[in-house]
GUMITOR-520367 format. One record per residue (C-alpha): x, y, z. Coordinates in nm, 2 decimals. Layout:
# GUMITOR-520367
@px = X&py = Y&pz = Z .
...
END
This chain:
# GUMITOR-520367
@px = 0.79&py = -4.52&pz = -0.23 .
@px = 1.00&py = -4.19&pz = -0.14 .
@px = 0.80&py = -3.89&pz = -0.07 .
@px = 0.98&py = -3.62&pz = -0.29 .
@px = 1.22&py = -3.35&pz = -0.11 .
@px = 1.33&py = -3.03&pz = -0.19 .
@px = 1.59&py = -2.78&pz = -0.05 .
@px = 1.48&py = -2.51&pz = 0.21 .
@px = 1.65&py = -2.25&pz = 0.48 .
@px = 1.55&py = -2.40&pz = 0.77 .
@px = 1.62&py = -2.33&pz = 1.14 .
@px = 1.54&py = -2.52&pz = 1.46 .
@px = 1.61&py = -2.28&pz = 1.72 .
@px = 1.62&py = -1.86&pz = 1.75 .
@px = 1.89&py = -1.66&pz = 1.71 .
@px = 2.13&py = -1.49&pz = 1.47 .
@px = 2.19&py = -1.58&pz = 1.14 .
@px = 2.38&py = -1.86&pz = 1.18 .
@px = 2.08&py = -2.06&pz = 1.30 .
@px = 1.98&py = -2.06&pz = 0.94 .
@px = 2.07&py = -2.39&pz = 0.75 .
@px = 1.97&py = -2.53&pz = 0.41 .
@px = 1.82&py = -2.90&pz = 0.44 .
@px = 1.62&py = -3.14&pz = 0.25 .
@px = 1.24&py = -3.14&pz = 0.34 .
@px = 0.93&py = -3.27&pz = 0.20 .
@px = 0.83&py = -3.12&pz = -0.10 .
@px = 0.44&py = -3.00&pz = -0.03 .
@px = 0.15&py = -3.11&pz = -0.31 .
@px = -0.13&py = -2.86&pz = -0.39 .
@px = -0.46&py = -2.89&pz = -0.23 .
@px = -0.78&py = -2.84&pz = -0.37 .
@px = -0.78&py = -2.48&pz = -0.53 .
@px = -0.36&py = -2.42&pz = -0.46 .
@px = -0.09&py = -2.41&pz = -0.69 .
@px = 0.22&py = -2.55&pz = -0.65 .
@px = 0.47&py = -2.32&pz = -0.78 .
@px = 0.86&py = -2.39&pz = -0.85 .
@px = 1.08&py = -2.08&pz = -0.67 .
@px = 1.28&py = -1.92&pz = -0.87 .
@px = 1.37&py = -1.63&pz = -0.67 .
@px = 1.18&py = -1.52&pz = -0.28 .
@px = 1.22&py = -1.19&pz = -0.18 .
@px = 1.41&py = -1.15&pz = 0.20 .
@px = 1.24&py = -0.86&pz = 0.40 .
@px = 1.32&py = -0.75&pz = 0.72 .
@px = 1.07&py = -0.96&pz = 0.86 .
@px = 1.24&py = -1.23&pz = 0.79 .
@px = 1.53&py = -1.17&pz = 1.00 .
@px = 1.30&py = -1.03&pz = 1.29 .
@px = 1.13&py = -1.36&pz = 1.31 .
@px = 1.47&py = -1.57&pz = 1.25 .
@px = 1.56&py = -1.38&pz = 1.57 .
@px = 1.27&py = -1.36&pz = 1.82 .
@px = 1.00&py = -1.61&pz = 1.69 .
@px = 0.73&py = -1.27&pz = 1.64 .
@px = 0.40&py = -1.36&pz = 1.48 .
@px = 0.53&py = -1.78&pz = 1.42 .
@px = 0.67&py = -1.86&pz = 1.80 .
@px = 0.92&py = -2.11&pz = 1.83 .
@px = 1.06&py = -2.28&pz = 1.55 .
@px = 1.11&py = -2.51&pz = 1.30 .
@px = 1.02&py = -2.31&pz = 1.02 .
@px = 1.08&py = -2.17&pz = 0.69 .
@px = 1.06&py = -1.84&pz = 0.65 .
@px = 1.02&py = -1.64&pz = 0.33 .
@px = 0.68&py = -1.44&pz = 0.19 .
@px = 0.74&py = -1.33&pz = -0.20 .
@px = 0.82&py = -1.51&pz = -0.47 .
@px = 0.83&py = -1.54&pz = -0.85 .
@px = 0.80&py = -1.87&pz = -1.01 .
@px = 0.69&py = -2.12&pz = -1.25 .
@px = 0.37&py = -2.31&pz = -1.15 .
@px = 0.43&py = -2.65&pz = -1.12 .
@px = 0.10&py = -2.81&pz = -1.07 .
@px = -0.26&py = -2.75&pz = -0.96 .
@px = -0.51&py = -2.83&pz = -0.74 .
@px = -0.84&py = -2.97&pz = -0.78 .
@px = -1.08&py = -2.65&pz = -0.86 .
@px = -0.76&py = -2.37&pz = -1.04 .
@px = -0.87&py = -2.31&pz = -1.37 .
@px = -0.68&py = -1.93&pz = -1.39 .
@px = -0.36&py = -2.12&pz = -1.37 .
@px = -0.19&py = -2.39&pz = -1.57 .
@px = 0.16&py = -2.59&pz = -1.50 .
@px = 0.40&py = -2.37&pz = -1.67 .
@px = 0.28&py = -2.02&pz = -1.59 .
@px = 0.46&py = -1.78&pz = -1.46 .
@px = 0.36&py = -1.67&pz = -1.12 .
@px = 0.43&py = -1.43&pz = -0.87 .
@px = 0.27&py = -1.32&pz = -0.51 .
@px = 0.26&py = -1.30&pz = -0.14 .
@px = 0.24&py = -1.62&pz = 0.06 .
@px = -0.09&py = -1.46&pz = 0.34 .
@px = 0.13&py = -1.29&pz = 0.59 .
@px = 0.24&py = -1.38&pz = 0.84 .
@px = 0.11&py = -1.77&pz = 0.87 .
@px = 0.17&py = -1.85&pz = 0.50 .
@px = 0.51&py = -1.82&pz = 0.48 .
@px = 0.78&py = -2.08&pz = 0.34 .
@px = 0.90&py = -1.92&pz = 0.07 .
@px = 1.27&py = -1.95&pz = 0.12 .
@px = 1.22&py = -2.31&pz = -0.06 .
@px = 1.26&py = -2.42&pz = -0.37 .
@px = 0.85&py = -2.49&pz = -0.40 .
@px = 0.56&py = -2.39&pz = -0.22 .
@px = 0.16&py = -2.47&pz = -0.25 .
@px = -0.02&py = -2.21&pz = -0.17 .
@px = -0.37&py = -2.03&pz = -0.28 .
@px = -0.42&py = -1.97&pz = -0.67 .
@px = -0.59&py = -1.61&pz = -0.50 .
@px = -0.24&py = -1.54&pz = -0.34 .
@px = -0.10&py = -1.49&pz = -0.72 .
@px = -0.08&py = -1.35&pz = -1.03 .
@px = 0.06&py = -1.32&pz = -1.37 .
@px = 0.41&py = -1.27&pz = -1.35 .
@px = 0.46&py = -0.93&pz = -1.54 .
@px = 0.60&py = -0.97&pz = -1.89 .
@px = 0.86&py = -0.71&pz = -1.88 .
@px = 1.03&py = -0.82&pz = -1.52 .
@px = 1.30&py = -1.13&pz = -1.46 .
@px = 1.18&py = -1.37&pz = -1.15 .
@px = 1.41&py = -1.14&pz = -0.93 .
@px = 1.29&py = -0.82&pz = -1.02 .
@px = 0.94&py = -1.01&pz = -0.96 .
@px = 1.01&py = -1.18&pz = -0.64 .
@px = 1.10&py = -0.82&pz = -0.49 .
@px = 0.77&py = -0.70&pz = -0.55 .
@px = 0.52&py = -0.84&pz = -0.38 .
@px = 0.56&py = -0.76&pz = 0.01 .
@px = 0.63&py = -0.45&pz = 0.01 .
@px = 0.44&py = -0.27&pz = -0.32 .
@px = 0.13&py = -0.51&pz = -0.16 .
@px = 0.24&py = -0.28&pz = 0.21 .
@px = 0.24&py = 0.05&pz = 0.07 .
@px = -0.05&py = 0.03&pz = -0.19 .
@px = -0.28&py = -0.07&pz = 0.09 .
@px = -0.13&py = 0.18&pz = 0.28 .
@px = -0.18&py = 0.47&pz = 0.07 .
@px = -0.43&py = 0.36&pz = -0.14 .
@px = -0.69&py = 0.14&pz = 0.02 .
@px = -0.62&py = 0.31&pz = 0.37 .
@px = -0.54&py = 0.65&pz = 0.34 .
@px = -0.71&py = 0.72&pz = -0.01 .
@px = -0.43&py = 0.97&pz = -0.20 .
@px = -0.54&py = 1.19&pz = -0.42 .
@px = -0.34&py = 1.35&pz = -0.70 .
@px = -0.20&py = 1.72&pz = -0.54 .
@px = -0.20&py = 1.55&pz = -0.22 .
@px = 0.11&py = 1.62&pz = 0.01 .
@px = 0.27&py = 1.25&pz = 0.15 .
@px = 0.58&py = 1.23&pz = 0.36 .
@px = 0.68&py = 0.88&pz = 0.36 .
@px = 0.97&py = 0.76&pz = 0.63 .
@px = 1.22&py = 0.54&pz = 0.56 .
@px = 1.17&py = 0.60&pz = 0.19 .
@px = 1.50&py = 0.47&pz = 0.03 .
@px = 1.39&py = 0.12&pz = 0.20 .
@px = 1.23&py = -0.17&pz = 0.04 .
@px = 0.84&py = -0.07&pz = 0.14 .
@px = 0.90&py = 0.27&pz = 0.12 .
@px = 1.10&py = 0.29&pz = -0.24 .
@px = 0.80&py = 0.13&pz = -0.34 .
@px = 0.58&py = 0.40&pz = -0.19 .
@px = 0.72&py = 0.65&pz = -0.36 .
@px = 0.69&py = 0.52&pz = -0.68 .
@px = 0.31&py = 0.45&pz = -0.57 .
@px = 0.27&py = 0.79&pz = -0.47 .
@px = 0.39&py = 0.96&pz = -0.79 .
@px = 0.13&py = 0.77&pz = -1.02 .
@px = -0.11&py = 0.87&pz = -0.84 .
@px = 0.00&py = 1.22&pz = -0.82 .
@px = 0.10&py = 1.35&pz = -0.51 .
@px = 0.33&py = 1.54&pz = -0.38 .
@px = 0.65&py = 1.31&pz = -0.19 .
@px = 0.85&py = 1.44&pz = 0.09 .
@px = 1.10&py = 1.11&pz = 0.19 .
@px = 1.33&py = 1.09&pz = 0.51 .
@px = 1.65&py = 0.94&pz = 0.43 .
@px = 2.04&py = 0.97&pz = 0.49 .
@px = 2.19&py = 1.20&pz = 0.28 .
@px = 2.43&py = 0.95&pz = 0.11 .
@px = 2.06&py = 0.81&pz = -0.03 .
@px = 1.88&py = 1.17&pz = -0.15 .
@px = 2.06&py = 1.13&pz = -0.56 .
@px = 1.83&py = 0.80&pz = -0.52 .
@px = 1.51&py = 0.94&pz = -0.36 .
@px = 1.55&py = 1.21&pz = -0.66 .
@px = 1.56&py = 0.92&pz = -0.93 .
@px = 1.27&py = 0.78&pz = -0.79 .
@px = 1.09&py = 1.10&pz = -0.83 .
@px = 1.08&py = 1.24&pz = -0.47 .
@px = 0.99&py = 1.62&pz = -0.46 .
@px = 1.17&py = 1.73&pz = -0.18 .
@px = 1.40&py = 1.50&pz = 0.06 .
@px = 1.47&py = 1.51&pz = 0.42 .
@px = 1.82&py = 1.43&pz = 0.60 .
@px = 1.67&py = 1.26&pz = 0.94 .
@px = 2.03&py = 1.30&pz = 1.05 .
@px = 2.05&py = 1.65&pz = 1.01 .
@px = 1.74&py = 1.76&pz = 1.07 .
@px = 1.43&py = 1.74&pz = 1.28 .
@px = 1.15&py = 1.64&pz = 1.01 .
@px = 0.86&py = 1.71&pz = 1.24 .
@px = 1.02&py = 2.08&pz = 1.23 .
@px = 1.07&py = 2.09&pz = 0.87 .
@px = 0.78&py = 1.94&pz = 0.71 .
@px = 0.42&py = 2.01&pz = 0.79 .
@px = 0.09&py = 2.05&pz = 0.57 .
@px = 0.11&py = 1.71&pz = 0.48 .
@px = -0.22&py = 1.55&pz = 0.39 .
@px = -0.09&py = 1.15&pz = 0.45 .
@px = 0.24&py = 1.01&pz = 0.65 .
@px = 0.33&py = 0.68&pz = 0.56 .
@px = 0.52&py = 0.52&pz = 0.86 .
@px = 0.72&py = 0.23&pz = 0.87 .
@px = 0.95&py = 0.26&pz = 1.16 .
@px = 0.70&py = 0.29&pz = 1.43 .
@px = 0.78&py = 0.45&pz = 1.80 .
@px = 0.83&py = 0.82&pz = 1.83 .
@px = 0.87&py = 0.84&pz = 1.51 .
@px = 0.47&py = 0.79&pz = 1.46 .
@px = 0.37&py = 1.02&pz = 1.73 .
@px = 0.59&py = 1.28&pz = 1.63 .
@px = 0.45&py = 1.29&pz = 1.28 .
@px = 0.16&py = 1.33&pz = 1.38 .
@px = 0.27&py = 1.70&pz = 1.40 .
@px = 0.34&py = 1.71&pz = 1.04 .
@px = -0.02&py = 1.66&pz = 0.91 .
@px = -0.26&py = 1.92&pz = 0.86 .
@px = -0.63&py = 1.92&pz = 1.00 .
@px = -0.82&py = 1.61&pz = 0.87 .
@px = -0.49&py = 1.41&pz = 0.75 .
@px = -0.37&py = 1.07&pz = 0.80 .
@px = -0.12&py = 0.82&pz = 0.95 .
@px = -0.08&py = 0.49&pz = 0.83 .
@px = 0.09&py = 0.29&pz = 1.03 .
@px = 0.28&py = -0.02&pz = 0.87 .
@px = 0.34&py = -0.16&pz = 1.26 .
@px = 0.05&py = -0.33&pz = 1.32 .
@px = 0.16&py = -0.35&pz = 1.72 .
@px = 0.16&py = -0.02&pz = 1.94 .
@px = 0.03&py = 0.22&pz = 2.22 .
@px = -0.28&py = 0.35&pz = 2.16 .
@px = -0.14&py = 0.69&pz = 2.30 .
@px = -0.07&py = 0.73&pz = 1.93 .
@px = -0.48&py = 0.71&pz = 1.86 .
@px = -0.57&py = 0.92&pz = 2.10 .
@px = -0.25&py = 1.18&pz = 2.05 .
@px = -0.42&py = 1.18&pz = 1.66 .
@px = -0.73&py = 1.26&pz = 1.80 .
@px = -0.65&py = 1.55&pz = 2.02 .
@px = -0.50&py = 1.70&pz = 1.71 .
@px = -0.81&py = 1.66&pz = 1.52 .
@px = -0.58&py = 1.38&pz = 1.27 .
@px = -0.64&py = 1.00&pz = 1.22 .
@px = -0.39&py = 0.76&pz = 1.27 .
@px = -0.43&py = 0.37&pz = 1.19 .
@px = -0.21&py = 0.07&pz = 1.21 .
@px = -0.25&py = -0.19&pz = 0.94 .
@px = -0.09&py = -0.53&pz = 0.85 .
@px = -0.04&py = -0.64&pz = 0.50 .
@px = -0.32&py = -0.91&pz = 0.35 .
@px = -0.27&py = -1.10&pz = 0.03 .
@px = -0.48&py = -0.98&pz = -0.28 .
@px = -0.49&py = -1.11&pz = -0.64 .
@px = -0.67&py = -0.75&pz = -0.70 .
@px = -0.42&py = -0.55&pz = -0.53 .
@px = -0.13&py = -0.70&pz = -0.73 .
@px = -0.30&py = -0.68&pz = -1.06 .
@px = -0.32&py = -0.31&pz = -1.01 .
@px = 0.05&py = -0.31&pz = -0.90 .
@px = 0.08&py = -0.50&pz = -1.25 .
@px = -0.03&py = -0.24&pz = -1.40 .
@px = 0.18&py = 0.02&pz = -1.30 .
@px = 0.42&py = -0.25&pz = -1.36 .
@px = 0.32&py = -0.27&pz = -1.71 .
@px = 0.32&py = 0.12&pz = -1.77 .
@px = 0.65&py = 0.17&pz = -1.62 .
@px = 0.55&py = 0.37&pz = -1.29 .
@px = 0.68&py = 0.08&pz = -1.08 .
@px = 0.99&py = -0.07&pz = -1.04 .
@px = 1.16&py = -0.27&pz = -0.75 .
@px = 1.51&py = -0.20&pz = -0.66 .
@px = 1.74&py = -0.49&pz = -0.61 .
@px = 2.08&py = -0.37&pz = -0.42 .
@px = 2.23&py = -0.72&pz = -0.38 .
@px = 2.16&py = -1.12&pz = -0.47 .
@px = 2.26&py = -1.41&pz = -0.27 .
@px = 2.17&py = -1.78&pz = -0.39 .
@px = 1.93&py = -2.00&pz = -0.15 .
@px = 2.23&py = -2.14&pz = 0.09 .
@px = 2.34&py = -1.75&pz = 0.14 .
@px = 2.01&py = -1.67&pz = 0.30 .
@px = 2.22&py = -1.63&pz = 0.67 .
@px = 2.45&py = -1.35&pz = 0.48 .
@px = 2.14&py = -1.21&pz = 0.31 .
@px = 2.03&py = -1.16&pz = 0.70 .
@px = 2.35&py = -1.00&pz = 0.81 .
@px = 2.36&py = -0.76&pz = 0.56 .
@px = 1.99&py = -0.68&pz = 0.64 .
@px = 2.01&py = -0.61&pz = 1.00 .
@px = 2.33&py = -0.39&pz = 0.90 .
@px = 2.00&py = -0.14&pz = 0.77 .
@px = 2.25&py = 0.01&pz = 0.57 .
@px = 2.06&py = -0.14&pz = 0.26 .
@px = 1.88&py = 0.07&pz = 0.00 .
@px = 1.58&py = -0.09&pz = -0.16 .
@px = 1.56&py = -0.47&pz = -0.15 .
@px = 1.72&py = -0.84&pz = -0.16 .
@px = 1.65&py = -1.14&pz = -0.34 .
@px = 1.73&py = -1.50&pz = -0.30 .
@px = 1.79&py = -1.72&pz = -0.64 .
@px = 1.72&py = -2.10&pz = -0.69 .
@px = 1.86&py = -2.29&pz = -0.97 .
END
């Protein structure tokens, strides 16, 4: 008897995009307390096209890359009694060994998913995931905002920190974001108080008093915002990799500074849900490709021209 196949972006060496090929490959079946989920649409981070090109947490391939997803649950495993085949689902695969989303199914955890919320498409789902997952941890588990609280969040037209924004107006605070000027009308829609040209200016001169920095480029960009927070604040650090001169830079400035790595969390993306559900939150789709234009999803990517986030669709 034929093992069922299904379609996935596969690649067999590293490189650039063109590595990336769609082939036939055995469709997984859920384990005891895993779903198998039908893809309808899996998010494409830049992540993906960091690993496509140097290996990073995975090594050498084959692989499938791909972490997000929205989808219809196919089947369960022996033990899921929160999901049925049918549902609607949508999650994180457990960065970054889970990944494979970039398929058209994936078994995976029931705990790595939740309800798919009512009000969003499977795109507007699958772009979720990753990056609100990044920046609630980031602000909320790690650095604890509080409402009147002053954030300056870099990068904050991209897709983790569009997201962080969004986060950081429900609960309150106050948003300074970094971004090309050609991006500001966008940062203002999403509700940012004041925005910052990093062309055109040097944020660590213009901003200061700020209670929580949310990086997520990394490098001098970390230590020099370090300059930016006032006694007692807080850098979160989406690079999980990095000197420690950045720890003990925080500490002779009497600040803290932490590097995190996202974790999969049916509780953290309920409460996403609800912000979801209330209207606070909202991913920002600039451009979707179909599953075999996942090597021109990368190219556009690594152009980091894009604003907010891309999505790959499966029939």
């Amino acid at each position: 008897m034929t093992s069922p196949t299904m379609r996935a972006v596969t690649q067999d060496s590293l490189g650039g995009p063109d590595v990336l090929v769609v082939s036939d490959q055995p469709r997984p079946e859920p384990r005891t307390n895993e779903i198998l989920v039908r893809v309808r649409a899996a998010s494409v981070n830049p992540t993906d096209w960091k690993h496509r090109a140097n290996g990073g947490f995975l090594g050498a391939p084959p692989f499938v890359l791909g972490w997000d997803l929205s989808g219809v649950v196919e089947a369960v495993g022996i033990g899921v009694a929160r999901f049925a085949p049918g549902d609607e689902v949508y999650g994180m695969l457990s960065y970054p060994f889970g990944h494979g989303a970039h398929a058209e199914y994936v078994s995976a955890p029931a705990s790595w998913f939740a309800p798919k919320p009512a009000s969003l498409d499977h795109v507007q789902a699958a772009a979720l995931p990753l990056v609100s997952l990044t920046a609630w941890q980031a602000l909320v588990e790690n650095a604890d905002l509080q409402p009147g609280q002053r954030v300056l969040i870099h990068a904050a037209a991209g897709g983790v920190g569009h997201v962080a924004v969004q986060i950081a107006k429900a609960r309150g605070a106050h948003v300074i974001g970094t971004a090309s000027a050609a991006k500001h009308d966008f940062l203002r829609e999403l509700g940012v108080d004041e925005a910052v040209d990093y062309r055109e200016v040097d944020f660590a001169e213009a901003v200061s008093d700020v209670d929580v920095v949310l990086d997520t480029i990394g490098g001098e960009y970390s230590t020099r915002s370090l300059r930016t927070l006032r006694p007692g604040g807080i850098l979160v650090s989406i690079l999980p990799v990095g000197s420690d001169d950045l720890l003990r830079e925080a500490d002779d400035l009497g600040v803290r500074a932490i590097r995190m790595l996202v974790d999969s969390s049916r509780h953290d993306l309920m409460s996403l849900t609800d912000l979801v559900d209330r209207g606070e939150l909202r991913a920002s789709v600039s451009v979707v490709f179909p599953l075999e234009q996942a090597a021109e999803a990368h190219r556009r990517g690594e152009t980091g021209r894009t604003t907010g986030k891309m999505v790959l669709t499966l029939d």
